[in-house]
C-alpha positions, 0 to 999 in steps of 0.5 A: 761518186764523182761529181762536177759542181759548175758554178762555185760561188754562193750556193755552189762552193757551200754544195760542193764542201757537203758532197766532199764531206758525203766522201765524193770526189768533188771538182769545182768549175768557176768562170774565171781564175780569179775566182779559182784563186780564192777557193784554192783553199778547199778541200776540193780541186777548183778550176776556171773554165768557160761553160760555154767552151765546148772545146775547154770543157773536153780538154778536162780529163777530170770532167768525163762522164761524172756520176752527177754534174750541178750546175749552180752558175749565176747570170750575174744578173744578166739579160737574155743573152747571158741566160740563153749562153750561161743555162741554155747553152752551157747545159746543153755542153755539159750534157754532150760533152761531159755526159754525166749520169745524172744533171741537176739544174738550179732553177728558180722558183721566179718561173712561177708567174702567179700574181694572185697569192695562191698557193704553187707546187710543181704541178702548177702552171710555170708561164714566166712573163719575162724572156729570162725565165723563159730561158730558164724553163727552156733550159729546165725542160732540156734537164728533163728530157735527159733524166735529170733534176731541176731545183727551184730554189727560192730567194737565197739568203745567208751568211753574207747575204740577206737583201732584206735584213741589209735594206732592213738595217740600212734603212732603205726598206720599204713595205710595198703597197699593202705589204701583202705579198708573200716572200718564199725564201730558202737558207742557203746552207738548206738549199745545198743540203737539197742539191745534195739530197737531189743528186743520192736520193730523189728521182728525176723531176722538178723540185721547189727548195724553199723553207716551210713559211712563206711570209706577207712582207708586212708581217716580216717587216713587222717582226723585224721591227719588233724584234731589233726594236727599230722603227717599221719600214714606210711604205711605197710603190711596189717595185716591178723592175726588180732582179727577180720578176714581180710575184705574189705566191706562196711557194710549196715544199711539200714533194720534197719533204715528203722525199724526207729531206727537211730545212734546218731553218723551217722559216727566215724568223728561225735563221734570224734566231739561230743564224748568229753570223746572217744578222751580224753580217747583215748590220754590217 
């Protein structure tokens, strides 16, 4: 199998090493040959191209008519602009130019707008409020028409990266308003185990990547606390200009598993048992 990953970085790189191990010949495609540089040590090709550069994307001869192309790119946290080119745009180059068999797109679990604490799956109205997600469902319903896969991956966290465990530890943490609303996160080493299952086994469609326990973020603060002895985070206003768009909604899993793909970590407390380096990383 021959497959391209767009957007090696977190997600990405770690999706690309598990193909390379399903025995698929594997390309990475980064931003910038900087970011090429530092993965020079894979056990796969990684370039610098420009998603948004038809003209460099067709002068790759690797890049023709791949059996599955993901693409993982980040925005960088960008605003709308940097959506419409890096999504919209960069999907609609990759599906002309390259013309794979099949696409996957890594979406965001962030297009669910729901506010009320209810329960969503993927047949469940996705109407985000801002332009961003707006881009996102344009660029997922692009995929669609196409026959691919879209992948709502909840908040990613890992090795390295655990906004809440680092502002936990920091002490920067706070329990917004009641600490009701519910936090869906996904492992970023299960996420890529899903990007892979997407592309060999699942057919065409929407699918939502996060663990099996959404959790209220009082009681994960509660937990923490608890767990690493520390006093409980004080609480404060919600934060509604935060990166991902404020939300209270307990993310579904269920079409997936019942494709058969599971997460090693089932909820954030399993990681935090079992994941030595997310929490030594974490207290920096």
């Amino acid at each position: 199998m021959k497959v391209v990953v767009f957007g090696c970085g977190y997600v990405g790189v770690q999706t690309a090493r598990l193909f390379v191990e399903a025995g698929s010949e594997v390309i990475g495609v980064t931003r910038s040959a900087e970011s090429a540089d530092q993965l020079a040590r894979e056990r796969f090709p990684v370039v610098a191209r420009d998603i948004t550069d038809r003209a460099a994307l067709a002068s790759e001869a690797r890049f023709a008519r791949p059996d599955v192309v993901i693409s993982a790119v980040s925005s960088g946290g960008g605003n709308a602009d940097d959506y419409r080119r890096l999504h919209l745009q960069g999907m609609q180059n990759i599906l002309e130019v390259l013309q794979p068999t099949r696409a996957v797109f890594v979406s965001s679990t962030s297009v669910y707008a729901q506010v009320d604490g209810s329960s969503v799956d993927e047949w469940s109205p996705a109407e985000p409020d801002r332009e961003t997600g707006k881009i996102l469902r344009q660029t997922e319903e692009l995929v669609l028409g196409q026959g691919g896969d879209v992948a709502r991956l909840a908040g990613i966290y890992g090795p390295g990266r655990s906004i809440l465990l680092r502002k936990f530890f920091d002490g920067a943490a706070v329990v917004e308003g009641d600490g009701g609303h519910w936090i869906n996160q996904i492992h970023r080493d299960d996420a890529a185990r899903a990007l892979l299952f997407l592309a060999q086994t699942a057919p065409p469609g929407i699918f939502n990547v996060c663990d099996d326990t959404p959790l209220p973020q009082i009681v994960c603060y509660r937990w923490l606390a608890e767990k690493f002895q520390s006093p409980l985070p004080p609480s404060g206003p919600i934060d509604f200009q935060r990166k991902r768009a404020w939300t209270n909604k307990r993310v579904s899993n269920a079409k997936l598993r019942a494709l058969g793909w599971q997460p090693r970590f089932p909820s954030f407390k399993d990681a935090v048992e079992n994941d030595p380096e997310l929490v030594v990383q974490a207290r920096g």
